[in-house]
MIDOSE-1310 file (N, C-alpha, C; in nm, 2 decimals, decimal comma, always signed):
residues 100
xxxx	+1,15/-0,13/+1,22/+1,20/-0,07/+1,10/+1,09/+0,03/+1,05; +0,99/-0,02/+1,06/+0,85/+0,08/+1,03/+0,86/+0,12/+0,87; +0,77/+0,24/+0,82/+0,79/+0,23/+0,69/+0,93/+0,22/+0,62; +0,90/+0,21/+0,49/+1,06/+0,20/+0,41/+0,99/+0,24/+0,24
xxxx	+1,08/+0,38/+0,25/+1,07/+0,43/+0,12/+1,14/+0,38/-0,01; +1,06/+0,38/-0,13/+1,10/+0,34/-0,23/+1,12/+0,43/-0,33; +1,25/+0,47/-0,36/+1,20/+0,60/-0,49/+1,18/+0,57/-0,62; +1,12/+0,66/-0,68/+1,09/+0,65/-0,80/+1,04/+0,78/-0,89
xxxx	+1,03/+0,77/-1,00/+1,03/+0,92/-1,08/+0,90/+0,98/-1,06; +0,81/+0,86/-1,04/+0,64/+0,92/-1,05/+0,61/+0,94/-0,90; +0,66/+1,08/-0,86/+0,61/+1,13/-0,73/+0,46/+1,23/-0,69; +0,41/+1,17/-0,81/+0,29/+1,27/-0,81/+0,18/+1,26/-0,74
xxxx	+0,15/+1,11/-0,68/+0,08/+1,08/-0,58/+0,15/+1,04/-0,43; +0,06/+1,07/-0,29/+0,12/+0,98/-0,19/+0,07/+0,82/-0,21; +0,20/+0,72/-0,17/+0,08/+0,63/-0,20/+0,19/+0,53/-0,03; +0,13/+0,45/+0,02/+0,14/+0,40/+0,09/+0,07/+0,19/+0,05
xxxx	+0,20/+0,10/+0,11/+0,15/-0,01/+0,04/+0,12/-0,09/+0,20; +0,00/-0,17/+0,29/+0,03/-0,20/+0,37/+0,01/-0,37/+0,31; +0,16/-0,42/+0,37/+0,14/-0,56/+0,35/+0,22/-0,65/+0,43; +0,24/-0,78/+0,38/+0,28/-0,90/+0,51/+0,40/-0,92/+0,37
xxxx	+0,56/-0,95/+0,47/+0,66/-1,00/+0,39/+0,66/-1,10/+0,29; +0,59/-1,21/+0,35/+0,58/-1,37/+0,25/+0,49/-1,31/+0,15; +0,39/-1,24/+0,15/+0,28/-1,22/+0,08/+0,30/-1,18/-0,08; +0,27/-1,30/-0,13/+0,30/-1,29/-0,30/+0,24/-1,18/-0,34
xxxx	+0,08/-1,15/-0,34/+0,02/-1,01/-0,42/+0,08/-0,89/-0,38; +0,16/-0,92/-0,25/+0,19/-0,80/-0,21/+0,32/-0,76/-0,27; +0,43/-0,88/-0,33/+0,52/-0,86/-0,40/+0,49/-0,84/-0,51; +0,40/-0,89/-0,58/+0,33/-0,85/-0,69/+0,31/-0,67/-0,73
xxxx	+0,26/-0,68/-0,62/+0,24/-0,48/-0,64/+0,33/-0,46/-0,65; +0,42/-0,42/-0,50/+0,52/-0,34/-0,56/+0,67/-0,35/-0,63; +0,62/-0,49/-0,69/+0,70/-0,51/-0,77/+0,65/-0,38/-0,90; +0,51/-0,40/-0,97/+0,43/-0,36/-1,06/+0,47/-0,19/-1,05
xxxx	+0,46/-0,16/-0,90/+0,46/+0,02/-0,90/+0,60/+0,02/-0,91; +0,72/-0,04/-0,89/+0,86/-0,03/-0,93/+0,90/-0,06/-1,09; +0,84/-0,08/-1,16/+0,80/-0,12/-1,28/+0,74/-0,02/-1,36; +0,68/+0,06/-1,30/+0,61/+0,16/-1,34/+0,68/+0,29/-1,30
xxxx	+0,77/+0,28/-1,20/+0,84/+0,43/-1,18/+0,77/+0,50/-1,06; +0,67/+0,47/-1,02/+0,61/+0,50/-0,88/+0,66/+0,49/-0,73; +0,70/+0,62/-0,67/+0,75/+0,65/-0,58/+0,64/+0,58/-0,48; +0,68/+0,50/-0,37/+0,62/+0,47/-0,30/+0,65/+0,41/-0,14
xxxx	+0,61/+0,41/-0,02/+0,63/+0,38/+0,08/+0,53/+0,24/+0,13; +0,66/+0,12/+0,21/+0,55/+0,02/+0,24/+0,58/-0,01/+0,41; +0,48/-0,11/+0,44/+0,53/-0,14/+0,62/+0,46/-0,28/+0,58; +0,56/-0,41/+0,63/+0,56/-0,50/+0,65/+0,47/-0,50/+0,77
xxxx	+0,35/-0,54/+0,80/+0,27/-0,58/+0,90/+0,33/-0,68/+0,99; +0,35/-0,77/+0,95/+0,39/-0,86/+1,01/+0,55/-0,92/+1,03; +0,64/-0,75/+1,07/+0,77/-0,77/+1,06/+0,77/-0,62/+1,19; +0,71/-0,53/+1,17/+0,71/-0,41/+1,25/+0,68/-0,47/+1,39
xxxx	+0,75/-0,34/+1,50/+0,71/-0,39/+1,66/+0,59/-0,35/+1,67; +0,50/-0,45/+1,78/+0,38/-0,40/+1,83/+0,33/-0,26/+1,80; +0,41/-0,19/+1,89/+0,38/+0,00/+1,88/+0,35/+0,04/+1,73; +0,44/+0,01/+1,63/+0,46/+0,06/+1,50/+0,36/-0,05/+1,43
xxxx	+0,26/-0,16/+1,46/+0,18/-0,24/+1,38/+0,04/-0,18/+1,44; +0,07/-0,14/+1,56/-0,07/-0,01/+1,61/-0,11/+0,04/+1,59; +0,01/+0,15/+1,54/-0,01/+0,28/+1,52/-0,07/+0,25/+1,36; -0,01/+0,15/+1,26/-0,04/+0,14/+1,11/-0,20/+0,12/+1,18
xxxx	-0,23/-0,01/+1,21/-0,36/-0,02/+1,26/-0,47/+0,07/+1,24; -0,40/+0,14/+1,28/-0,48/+0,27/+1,35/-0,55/+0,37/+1,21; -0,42/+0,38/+1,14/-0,37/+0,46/+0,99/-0,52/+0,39/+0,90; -0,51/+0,26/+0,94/-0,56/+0,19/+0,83/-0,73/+0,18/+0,83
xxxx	-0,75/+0,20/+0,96/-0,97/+0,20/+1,02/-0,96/+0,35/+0,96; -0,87/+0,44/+0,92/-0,97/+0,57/+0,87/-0,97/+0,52/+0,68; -0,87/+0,45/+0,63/-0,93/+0,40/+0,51/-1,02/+0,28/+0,50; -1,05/+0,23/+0,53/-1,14/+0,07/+0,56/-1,30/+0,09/+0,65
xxxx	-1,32/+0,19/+0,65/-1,47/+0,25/+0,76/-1,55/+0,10/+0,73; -1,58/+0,04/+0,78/-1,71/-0,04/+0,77/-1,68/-0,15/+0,73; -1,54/-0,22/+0,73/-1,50/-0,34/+0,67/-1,47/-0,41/+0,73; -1,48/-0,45/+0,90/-1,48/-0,51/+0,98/-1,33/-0,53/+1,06
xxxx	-1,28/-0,62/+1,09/-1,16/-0,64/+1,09/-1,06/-0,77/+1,01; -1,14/-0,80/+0,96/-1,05/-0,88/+0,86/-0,97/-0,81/+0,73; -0,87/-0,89/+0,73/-0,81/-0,76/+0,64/-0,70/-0,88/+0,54; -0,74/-0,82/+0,41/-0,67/-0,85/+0,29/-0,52/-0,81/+0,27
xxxx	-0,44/-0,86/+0,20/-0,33/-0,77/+0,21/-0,29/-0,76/+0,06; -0,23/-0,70/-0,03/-0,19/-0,58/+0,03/-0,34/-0,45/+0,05; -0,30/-0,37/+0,09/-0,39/-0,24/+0,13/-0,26/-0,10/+0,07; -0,31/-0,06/-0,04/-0,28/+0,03/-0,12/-0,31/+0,18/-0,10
xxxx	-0,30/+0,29/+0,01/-0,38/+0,41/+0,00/-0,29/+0,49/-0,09; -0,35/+0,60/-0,16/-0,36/+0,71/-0,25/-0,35/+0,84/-0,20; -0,29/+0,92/-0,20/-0,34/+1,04/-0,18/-0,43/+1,02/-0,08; -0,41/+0,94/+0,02/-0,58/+0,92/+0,17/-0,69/+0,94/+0,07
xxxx	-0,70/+0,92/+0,00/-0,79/+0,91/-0,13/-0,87/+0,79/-0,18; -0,76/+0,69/-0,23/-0,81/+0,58/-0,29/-0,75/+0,49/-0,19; -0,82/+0,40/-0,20/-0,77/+0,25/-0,13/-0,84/+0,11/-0,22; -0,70/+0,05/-0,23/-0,71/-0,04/-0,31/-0,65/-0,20/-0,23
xxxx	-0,74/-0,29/-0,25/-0,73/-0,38/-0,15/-0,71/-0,54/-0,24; -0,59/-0,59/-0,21/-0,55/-0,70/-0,32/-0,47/-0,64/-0,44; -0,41/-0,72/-0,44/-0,34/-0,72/-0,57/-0,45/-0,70/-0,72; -0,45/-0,57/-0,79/-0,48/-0,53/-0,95/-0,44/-0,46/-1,00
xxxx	-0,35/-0,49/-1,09/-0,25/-0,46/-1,21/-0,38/-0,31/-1,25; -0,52/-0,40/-1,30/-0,59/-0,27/-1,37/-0,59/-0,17/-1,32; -0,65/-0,15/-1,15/-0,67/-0,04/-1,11/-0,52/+0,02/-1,04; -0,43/-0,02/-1,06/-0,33/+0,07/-1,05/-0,30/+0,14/-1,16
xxxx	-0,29/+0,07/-1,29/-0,24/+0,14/-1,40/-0,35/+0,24/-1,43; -0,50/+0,24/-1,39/-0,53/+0,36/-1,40/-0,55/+0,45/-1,34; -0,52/+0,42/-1,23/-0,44/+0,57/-1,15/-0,36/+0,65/-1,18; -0,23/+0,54/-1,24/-0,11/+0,59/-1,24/-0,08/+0,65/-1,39
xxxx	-0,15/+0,54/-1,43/-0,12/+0,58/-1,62/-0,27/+0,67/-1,71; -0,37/+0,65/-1,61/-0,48/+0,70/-1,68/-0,56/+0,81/-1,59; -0,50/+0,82/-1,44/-0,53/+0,93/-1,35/-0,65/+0,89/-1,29; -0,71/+0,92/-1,19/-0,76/+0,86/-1,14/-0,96/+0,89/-1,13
């Protein structure tokens, strides 16, 4: 299935959500950026085929440089800009509501 767009009126940033289906913070988010009116795109890690969990993989070591391989979820990129790791209400809203 790979990504799956969500629309919303606040298209002013790219933002990308990587996360795992069961994963409560991860429904937390984007529940929060649906909530907010933020257009956003997510990929279920742990629902995508091999090829398409790769290729994210891959997307994801040019935001994360030096973080080893353990990995938090959700994983929030910005504009390839910001990356936000876990579930926070704060630092989304000041992205979205107070710019970044």
């Amino acid at each position: 299935m790979g990504r799956v767009k969500v629309a919303g009126e606040n298209r002013e940033h790219g933002v990308v959500v990587y996360s795992l289906s069961s994963c409560t913070p991860c429904k937390k988010t984007m529940r929060l950026l649906e909530n907010m009116g933020v257009e956003y795109e997510y990929i279920h890690m742990d629902t995508v085929d091999p090829e398409e969990r790769g290729e994210a993989m891959v997307e994801l070591g040019e935001f994360l440089p030096g973080r080893g391989i353990q990995l938090a979820y959700p994983i929030i990129v910005i504009d390839d800009l910001i990356t936000i790791i876990g579930f926070s209400e704060r630092k989304l809203r000041k992205v979205f509501e107070e710019g970044p």
